[in-house]
C-alpha positions as CSV (number, residue, x, y, z in Angstrom):
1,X,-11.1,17.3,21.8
2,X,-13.2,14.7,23.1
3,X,-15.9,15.5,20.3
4,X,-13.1,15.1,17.8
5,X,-12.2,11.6,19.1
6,X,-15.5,10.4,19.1
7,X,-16.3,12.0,15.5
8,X,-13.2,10.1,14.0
9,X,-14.3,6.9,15.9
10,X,-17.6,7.3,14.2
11,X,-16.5,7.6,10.5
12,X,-13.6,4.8,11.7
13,X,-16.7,2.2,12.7
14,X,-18.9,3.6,9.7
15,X,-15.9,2.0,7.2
16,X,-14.8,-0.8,9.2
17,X,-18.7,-1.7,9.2
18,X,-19.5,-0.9,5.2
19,X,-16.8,-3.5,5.1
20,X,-18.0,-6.0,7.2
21,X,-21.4,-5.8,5.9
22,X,-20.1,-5.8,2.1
23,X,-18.5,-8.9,3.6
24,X,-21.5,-10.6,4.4
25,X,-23.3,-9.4,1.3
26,X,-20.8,-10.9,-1.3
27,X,-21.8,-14.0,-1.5
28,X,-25.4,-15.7,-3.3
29,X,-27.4,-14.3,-6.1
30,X,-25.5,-11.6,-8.4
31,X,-28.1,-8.7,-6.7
32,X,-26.4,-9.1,-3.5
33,X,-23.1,-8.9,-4.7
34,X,-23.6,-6.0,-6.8
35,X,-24.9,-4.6,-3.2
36,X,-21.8,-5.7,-1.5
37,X,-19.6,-4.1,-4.5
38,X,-22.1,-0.9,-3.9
39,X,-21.4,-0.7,0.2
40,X,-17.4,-0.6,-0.4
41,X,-17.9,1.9,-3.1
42,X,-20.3,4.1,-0.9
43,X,-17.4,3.8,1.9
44,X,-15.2,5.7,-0.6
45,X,-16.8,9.1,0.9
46,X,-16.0,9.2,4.3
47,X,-12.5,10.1,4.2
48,X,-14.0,13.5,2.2
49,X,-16.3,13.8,5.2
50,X,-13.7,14.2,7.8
51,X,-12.6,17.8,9.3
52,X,-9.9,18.7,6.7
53,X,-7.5,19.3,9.9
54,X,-6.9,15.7,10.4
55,X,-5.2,14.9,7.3
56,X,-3.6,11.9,8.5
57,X,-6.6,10.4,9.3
58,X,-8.2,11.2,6.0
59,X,-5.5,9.4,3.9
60,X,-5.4,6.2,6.3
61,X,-9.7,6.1,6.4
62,X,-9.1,6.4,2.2
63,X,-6.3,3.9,2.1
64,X,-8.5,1.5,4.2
65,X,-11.6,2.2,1.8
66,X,-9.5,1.0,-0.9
67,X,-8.3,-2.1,0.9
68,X,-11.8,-3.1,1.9
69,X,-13.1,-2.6,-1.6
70,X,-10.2,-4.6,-3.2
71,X,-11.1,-7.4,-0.4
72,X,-14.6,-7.4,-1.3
73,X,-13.9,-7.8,-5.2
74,X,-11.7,-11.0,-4.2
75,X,-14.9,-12.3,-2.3
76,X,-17.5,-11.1,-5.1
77,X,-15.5,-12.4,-8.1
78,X,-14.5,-15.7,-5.8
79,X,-15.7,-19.2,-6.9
80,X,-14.4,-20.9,-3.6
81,X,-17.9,-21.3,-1.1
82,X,-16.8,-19.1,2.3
83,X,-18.9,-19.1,5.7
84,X,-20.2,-15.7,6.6
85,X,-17.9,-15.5,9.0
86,X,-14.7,-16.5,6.8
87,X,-16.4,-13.5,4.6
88,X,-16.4,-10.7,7.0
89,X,-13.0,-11.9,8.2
90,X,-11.3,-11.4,4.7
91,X,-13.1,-8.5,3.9
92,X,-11.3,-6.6,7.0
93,X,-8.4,-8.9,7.1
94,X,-4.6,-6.8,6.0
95,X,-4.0,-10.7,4.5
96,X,-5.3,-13.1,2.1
97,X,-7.4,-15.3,4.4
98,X,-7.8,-17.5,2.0
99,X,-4.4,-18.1,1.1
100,X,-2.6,-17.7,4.5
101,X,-1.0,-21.1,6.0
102,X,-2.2,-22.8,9.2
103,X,0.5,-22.8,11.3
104,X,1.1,-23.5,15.1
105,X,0.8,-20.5,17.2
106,X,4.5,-18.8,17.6
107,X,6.9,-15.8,17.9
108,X,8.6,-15.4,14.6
109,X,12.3,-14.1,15.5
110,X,12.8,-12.4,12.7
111,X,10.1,-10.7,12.1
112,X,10.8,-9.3,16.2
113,X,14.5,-8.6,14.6
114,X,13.1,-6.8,11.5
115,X,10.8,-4.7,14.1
116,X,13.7,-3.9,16.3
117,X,15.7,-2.5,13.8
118,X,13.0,-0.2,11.4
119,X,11.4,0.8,14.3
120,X,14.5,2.8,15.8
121,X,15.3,4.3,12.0
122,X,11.8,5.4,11.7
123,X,12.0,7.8,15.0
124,X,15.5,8.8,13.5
125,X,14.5,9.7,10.0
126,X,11.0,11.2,11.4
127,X,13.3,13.3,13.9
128,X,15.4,14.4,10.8
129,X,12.5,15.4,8.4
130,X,10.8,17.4,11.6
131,X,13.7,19.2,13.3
132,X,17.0,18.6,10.9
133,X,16.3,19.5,7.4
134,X,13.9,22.4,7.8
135,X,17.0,24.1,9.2
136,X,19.2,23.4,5.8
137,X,19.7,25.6,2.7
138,X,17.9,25.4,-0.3
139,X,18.7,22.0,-2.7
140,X,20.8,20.7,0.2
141,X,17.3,20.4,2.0
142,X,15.4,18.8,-0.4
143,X,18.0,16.1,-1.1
144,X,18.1,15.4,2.9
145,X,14.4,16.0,3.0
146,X,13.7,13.0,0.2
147,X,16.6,11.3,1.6
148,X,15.1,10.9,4.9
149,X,12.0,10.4,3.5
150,X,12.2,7.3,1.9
151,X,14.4,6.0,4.8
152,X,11.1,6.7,7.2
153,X,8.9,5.5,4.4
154,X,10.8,1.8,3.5
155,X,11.3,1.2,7.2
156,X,7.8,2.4,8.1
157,X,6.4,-0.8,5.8
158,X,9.1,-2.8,7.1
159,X,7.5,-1.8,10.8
160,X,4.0,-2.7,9.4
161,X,5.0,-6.1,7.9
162,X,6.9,-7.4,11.2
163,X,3.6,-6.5,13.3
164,X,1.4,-8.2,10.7
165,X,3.8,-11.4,10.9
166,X,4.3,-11.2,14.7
167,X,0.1,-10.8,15.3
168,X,-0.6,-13.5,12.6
169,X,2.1,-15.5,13.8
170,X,0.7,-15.6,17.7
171,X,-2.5,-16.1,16.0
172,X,-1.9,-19.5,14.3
173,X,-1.4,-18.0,10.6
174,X,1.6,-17.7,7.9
175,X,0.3,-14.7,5.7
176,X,3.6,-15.1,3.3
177,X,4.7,-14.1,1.3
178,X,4.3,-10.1,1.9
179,X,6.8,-7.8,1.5
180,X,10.7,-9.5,0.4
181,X,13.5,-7.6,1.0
182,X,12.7,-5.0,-2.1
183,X,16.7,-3.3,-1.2
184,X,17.6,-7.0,-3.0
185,X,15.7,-6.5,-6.3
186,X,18.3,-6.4,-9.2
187,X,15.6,-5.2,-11.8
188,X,12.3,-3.0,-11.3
189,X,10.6,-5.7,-12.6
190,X,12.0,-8.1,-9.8
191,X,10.8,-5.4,-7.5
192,X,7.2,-5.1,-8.6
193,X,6.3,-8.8,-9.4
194,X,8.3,-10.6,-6.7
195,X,9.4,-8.2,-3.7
196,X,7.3,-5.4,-3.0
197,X,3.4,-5.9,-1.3
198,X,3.0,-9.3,-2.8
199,X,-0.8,-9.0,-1.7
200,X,-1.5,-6.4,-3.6
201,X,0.8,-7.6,-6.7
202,X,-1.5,-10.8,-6.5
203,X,-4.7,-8.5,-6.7
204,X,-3.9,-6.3,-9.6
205,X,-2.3,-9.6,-11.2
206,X,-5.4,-11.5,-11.4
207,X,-8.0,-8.8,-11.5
208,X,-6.4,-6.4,-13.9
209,X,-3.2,-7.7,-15.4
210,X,-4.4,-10.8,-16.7
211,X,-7.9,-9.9,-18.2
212,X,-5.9,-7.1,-19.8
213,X,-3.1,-9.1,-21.4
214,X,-5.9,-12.0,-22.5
215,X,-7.7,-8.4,-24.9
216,X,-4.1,-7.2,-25.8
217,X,-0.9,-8.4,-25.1
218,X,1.3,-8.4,-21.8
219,X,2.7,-4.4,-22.2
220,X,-1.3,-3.8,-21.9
221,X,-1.7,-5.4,-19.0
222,X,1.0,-4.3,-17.5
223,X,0.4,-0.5,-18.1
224,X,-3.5,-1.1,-17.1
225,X,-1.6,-2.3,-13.6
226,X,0.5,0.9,-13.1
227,X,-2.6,2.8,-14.5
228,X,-4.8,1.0,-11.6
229,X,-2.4,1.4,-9.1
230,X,-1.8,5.4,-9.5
231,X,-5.4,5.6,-9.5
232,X,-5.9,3.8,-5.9
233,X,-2.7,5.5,-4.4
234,X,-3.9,8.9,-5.8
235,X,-7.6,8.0,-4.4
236,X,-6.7,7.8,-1.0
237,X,-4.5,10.7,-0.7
238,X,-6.7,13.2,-2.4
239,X,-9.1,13.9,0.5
240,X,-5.7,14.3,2.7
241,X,-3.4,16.4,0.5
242,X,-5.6,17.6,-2.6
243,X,-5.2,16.9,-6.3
244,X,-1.6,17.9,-6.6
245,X,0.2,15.7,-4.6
246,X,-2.2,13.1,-5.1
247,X,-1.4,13.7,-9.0
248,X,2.5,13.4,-8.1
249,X,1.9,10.3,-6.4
250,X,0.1,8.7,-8.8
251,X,2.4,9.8,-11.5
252,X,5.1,8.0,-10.0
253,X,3.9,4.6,-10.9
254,X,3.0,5.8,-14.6
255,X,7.0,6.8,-14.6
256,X,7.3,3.1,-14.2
257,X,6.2,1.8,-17.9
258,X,9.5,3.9,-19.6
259,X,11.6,2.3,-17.0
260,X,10.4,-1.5,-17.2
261,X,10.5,-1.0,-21.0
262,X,13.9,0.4,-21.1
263,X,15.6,-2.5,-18.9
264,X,14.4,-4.7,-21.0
265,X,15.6,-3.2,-24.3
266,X,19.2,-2.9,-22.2
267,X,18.8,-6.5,-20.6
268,X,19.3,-5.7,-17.4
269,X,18.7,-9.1,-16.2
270,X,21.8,-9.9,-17.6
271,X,24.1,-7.4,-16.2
272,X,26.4,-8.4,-13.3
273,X,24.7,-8.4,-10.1
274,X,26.0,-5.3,-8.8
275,X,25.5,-3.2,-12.2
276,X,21.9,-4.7,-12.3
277,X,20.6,-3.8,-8.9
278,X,22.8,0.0,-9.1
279,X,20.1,0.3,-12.4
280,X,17.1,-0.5,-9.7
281,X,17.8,1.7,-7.1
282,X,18.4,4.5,-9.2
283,X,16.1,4.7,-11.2
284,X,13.9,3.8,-8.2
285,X,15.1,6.0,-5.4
286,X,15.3,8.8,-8.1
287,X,11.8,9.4,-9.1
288,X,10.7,8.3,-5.7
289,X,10.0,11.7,-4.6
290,X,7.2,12.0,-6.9
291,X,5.5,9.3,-3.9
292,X,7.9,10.6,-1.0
293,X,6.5,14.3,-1.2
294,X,2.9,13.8,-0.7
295,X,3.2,11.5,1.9
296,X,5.8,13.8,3.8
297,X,3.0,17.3,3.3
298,X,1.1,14.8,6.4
299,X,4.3,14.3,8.1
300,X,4.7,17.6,7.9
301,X,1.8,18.6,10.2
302,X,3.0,16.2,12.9
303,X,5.5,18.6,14.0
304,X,3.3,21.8,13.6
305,X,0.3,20.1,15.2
């Protein structure tokens, strides 16, 4: 067990330092930011390298892989002049560094109340998905499973973007906007451009969406986004649960394009409020457990393990 914790830690360092270094390199002369794009890309691997029976830890080592390498494109692809320092930091940072707010140091209320709340409904749904639905016939266990699901998965990111604004908060930073109450989005555009992960909206935005529109037109760049996107997602959770799941999840945001294409043959920005955001969460929380499934085959081996 002890070997196990200090093999993970290993392959943990090895990617936090490819970042860092990446980091340091992307900056100067083209050579050493092809190097720094090269070190994040190398990174990639490790998640493959780790004993299959920590699947968990593969996908979060390949999620993070991803995150550094997207950081260091920001930095290689930046015109702004950043210390060394200011370079590591963004390459490791879960923020923007260079666009988060200098703030006095405080306790933001309510991100604490946001914690307080998704925290408690992540045990619950969690305790549902391990020991509830198992026990349930057939369809009706599916629909529970998925249900529960996406409860644990919405509240898990609403967990992860209280601590980020609670830590950067104490720490003297505003890092928003983030993540704004995606429940409220009355189209699935609405939820993509302006609600969900703006930090990685802003990314694809400027690194894929608008060089794509510039050669085509907007529908380009907007299908190269959900093309990029089910790449990345389905990246980091091949190593953890293998090319079918990490084909469903990346599927998921392909499923996308129909749906952004139909609402606005339909006009859904029109409808009445309530009509409008019925349309989003449908069609939302309907094909979400093409990206609910894989994620739940880890949960799964919570309980077992």
């Amino acid at each position: 067990m002890l070997r196990d914790v200090w093999l993970l830690g290993l392959f943990a360092g090895g990617l936090y330092g490819a970042a860092l270094g990446a980091g340091l390199l992307a900056a100067g002369p083209p050579w050493r930011r092809g190097l720094a794009v090269l070190v994040s890309c190398a990174a990639l691997a490790l998640p493959f390298l780790v004993p299959y029976e920590y699947p968990t830890f593969r996908a979060f080592l390949g999620l993070g892989g991803i995150w550094f390498m997207a950081r260091v494109v920001e930095l290689v692809k930046s015109s702004r002049s950043l210390s060394p320092q200011q370079r590591m930091w963004h390459a490791v940072a879960l923020i923007d560094v260079r666009k988060a707010r200098k703030i006095s140091p405080r306790l933001d209320g309510a991100a604490l109340t946001r914690l307080l709340v998704a925290a408690p409904l992540v045990v619950l749904a969690w305790g549902l998905l391990a020991y509830g639905s198992p026990l349930l016939p057939g369809g009706f266990r599916l629909a529970v499973r998925w249900g529960a699901g996406l409860v644990f998965l919405y509240m898990a990111v609403e967990v992860c973007v209280a601590l980020v604004l609670l830590v950067y908060g104490r720490l003297g930073w505003d890092p928003r906007p983030l993540h704004e109450d995606p429940l409220l989005s009355r189209t699935i555009s609405e939820f993509w451009n302006q609600r969900w992960n703006q930090i990685v909206h802003r990314f694809l935005r400027q690194y894929v969406f608008v060089p794509m529109a510039r050669r085509s037109n907007a529908w380009g760049g907007t299908a190269a986004v959900f093309a990029v996107s089910g790449l990345g997602h389905a990246f980091f959770m091949l190593p953890a649960v293998g090319p079918f799941y990490a084909g469903m999840m990346g599927a998921f945001f392909l499923i996308q394009l129909p749906w952004l294409w139909l609402e606005r043959v339909l006009a859904v920005r029109r409808w009445p409020a309530p009509l409008a955001h019925l349309w989003t969460v449908s069609l939302l929380g309907g094909s979400s457990p093409l990206f609910i499934e894989p994620i739940l085959q880890i949960v799964d081996t919570w309980s077992r393990g």
